[in-house]
N, C-alpha and C positions, 0 to 999 in steps of 0.2 A: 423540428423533431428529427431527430437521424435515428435510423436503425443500424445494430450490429448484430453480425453473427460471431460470439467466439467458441472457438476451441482448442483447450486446453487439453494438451496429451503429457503425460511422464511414463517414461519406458524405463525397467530395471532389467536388467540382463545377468544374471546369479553366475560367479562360477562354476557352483555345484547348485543341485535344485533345491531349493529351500524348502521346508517341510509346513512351516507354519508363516500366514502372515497380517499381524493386526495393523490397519490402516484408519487413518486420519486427515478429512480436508476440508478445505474451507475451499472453495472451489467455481460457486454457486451465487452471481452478483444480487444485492440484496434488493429489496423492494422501497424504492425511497422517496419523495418529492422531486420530481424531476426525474425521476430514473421508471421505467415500469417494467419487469421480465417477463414476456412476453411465455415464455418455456426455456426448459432445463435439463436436459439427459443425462445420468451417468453412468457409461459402460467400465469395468471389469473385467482385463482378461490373464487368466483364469475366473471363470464365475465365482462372487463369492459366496461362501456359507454363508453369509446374513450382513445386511445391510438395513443401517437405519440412518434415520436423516434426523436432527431435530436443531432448535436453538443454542447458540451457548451464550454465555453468560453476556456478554457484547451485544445480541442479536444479529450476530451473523450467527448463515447455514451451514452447520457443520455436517459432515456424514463419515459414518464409522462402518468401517467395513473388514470382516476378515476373512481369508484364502486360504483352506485346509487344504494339505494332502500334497504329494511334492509337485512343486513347479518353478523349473526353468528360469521364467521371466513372468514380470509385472506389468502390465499394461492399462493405464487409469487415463479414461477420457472422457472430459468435461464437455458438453454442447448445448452453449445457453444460445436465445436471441431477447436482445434487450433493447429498448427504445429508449435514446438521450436528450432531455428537451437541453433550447441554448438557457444559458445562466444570463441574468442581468450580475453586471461586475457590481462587487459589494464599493461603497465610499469608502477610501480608505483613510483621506484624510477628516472625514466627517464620525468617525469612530469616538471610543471615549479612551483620553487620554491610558496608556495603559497602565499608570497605578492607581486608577481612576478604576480600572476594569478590573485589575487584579483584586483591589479589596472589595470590589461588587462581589466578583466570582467566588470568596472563599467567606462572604459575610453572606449570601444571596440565600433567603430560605425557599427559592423553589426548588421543586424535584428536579428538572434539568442541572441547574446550577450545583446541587447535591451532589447530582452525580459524576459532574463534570470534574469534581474535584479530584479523586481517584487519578486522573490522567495529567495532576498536577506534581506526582510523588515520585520518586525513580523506579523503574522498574529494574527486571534482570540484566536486559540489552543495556539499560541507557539510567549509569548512575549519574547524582548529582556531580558539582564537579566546579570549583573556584576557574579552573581555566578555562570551561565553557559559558560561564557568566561571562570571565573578563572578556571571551570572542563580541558574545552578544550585545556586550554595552554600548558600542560605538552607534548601534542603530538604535536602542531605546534613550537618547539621552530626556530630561527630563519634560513632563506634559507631551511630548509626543502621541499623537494618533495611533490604538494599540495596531490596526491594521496595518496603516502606514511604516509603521515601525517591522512589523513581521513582514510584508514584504521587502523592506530596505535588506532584512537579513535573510531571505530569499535570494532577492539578487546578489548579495555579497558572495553565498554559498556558491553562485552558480558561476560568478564569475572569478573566483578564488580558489577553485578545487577543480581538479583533472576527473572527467569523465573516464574510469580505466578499470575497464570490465575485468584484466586478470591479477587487480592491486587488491584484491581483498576477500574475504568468505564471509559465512553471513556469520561467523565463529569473530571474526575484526571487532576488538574495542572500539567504541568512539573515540575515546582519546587517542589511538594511533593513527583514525581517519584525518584526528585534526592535527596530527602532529605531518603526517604526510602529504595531506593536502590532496585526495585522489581517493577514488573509491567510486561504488554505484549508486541507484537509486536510493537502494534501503540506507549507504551509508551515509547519503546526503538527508533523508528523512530521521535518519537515529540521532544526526548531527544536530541538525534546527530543533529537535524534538529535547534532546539534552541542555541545550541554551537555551528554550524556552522554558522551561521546567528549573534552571536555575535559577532563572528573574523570576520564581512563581506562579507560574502559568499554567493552565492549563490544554495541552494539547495531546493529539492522539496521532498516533501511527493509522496509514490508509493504506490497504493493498485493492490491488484492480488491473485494469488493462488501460493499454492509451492505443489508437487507433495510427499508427504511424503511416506517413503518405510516401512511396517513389519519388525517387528524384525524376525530373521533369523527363517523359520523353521514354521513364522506362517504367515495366509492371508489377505491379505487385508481387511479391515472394512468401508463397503462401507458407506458412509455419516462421515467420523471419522474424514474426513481431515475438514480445516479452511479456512475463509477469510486470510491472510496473509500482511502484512505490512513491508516497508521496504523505503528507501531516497538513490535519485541520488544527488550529487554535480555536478556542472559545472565548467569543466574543460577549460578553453580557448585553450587547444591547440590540444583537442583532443575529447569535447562535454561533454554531459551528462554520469556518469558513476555510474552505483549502488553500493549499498551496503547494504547485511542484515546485521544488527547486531543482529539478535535475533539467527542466527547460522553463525556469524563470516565467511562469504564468502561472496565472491563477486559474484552475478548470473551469471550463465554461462550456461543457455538452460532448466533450472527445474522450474523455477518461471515462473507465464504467468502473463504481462502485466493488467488490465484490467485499472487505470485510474492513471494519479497525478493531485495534486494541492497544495494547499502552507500549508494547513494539511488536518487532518483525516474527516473534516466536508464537504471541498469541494467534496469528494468522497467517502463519506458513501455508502454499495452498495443497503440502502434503508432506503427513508425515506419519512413523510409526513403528513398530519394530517386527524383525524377522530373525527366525528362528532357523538355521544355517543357511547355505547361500556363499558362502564363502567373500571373498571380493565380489564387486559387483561393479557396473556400468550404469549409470543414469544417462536419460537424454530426453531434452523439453521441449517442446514444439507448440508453439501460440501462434494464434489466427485472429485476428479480429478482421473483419470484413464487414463495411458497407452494405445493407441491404435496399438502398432508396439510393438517389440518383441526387441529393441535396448536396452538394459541394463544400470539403471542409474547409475550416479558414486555415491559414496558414500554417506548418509544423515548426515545431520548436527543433532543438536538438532530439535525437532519435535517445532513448532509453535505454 
């Protein structure tokens, strides 16, 4: 079991002071089998007029907040501490062939499978799309293991597209991610999410943290790590299973939960609108920090 501490901070800096401001975040890692929150704080600065926390429709925590009267600058800070147990790796070749899974999943009359379906249709971010099939086919070819196969297209993604933090906004279609071959987390999740959803699948967008390690020899840089992005497929025979492709692994106790939904807009970890303000400055600063002395295993690529 690893503990983390994160904290999430977003700074707005107004040209002019903004008079009114309604706010929106998902911010807050959820409560999961393997995951437990330990606690959760969130400061406001300016204080807001009212703040409330509740479910949305996903069951991630969302909280809504608004900031009357003029002010300057926005300052929203998240501090969870959450406890990670390790994951046993799921079989990937022991899976059920994936159109074996696929007509379980959209024939399946329980309530899980029900629901799961919803995360098989396109959403805003991430339409269908003939050239995101044709990517995906070369790793589902027929009777294929559905897992085995989503990781094969895991690794392709990761080894096939440029890690390139200023190639894109979270505004990037998928099809120009795959047309250019480069982009970030989310575009590497919107991508697998897209070609999965065009073989019929069901999968979901995952937002959280990944705990990133120093290179050998030097210390941690406190606020250096990221928001982090990554997609589960639904597996009928064995649930929901991740998968990053922006470091080619499958989570197994480094990554902390905090929301999905069917992409990156259902669970932005902040958003909402302001009422003057002129141009403005953002700036983001994540922590996750080790609270136990348990040793991680090895780091993929940084995020």
């Amino acid at each position: 079991m690893s503990t983390y501490r994160v904290v999430h901070t977003t700074r707005y800096d107004y040209e002019h002071p903004a008079s009114l401001c309604h706010g929106e975040g998902r911010l807050v890692p959820r409560a999961l089998p393997g995951q437990h929150l330990r606690r959760s704080e969130l400061r406001v600065d300016p204080a807001p007029a009212s703040l409330v926390e509740r479910d949305d429709f996903f069951g991630n925590r969302a909280l809504f907040f608004s900031v009357e009267g003029p002010h300057g600058s926005l300052e929203v800070t998240c501090t969870s501490e959450v406890e990670v147990a390790p994951q046993e790796p799921p079989l990937l070749e022991g899976s059920l062939a994936w159109e074996v899974a696929r007509v379980s999943a959209w024939n399946g009359t329980d309530a899980p499978l029900i629901h799961a379906r919803q995360f098989a249709l396109e959403s805003p971010a991430i339409p269908l799309s003939a050239e995101l099939e044709a990517y995906a086919r070369p790793s589902f070819p027929p009777a294929r293991p559905l897992l085995a196969a989503v990781a094969d297209l895991m690794g392709r993604i990761h080894t096939e597209f440029a890690y390139s933090p200023q190639s894109t906004t979270v505004a990037t279609p998928v099809a120009e991610v795959l047309r250019q071959r480069r982009g970030v987390c989310q575009d590497f999740a919107h991508l697998a999410l897209g070609c999965l959803r065009s073989l019929g699948l069901a999968a979901r967008y995952v937002s959280g943290y990944l705990e990133t390690l120093p290179p050998p020899g030097r210390e941690r840089l406190v606020g250096a790590d990221a928001s982090h992005a990554w997609f589960a497929v639904c597996a009928p025979d064995s649930g929901w299973v991740d998968f990053d492709p922006t470091n080619n692994q499958i989570p197994r106790g480094r990554h902390v939960t905090v929301a999905w939904g069917r992409d990156y807009h259902d669970v932005a970890p902040l958003k909402g609108v302001v009422l003057g303000g002129g141009r403005h400055k953002v700036r983001v600063s994540v922590d996750v920090a080790p609270l136990d002395p348990a040793p991680a295993p090895p780091a993929g690529p940084t995020p």
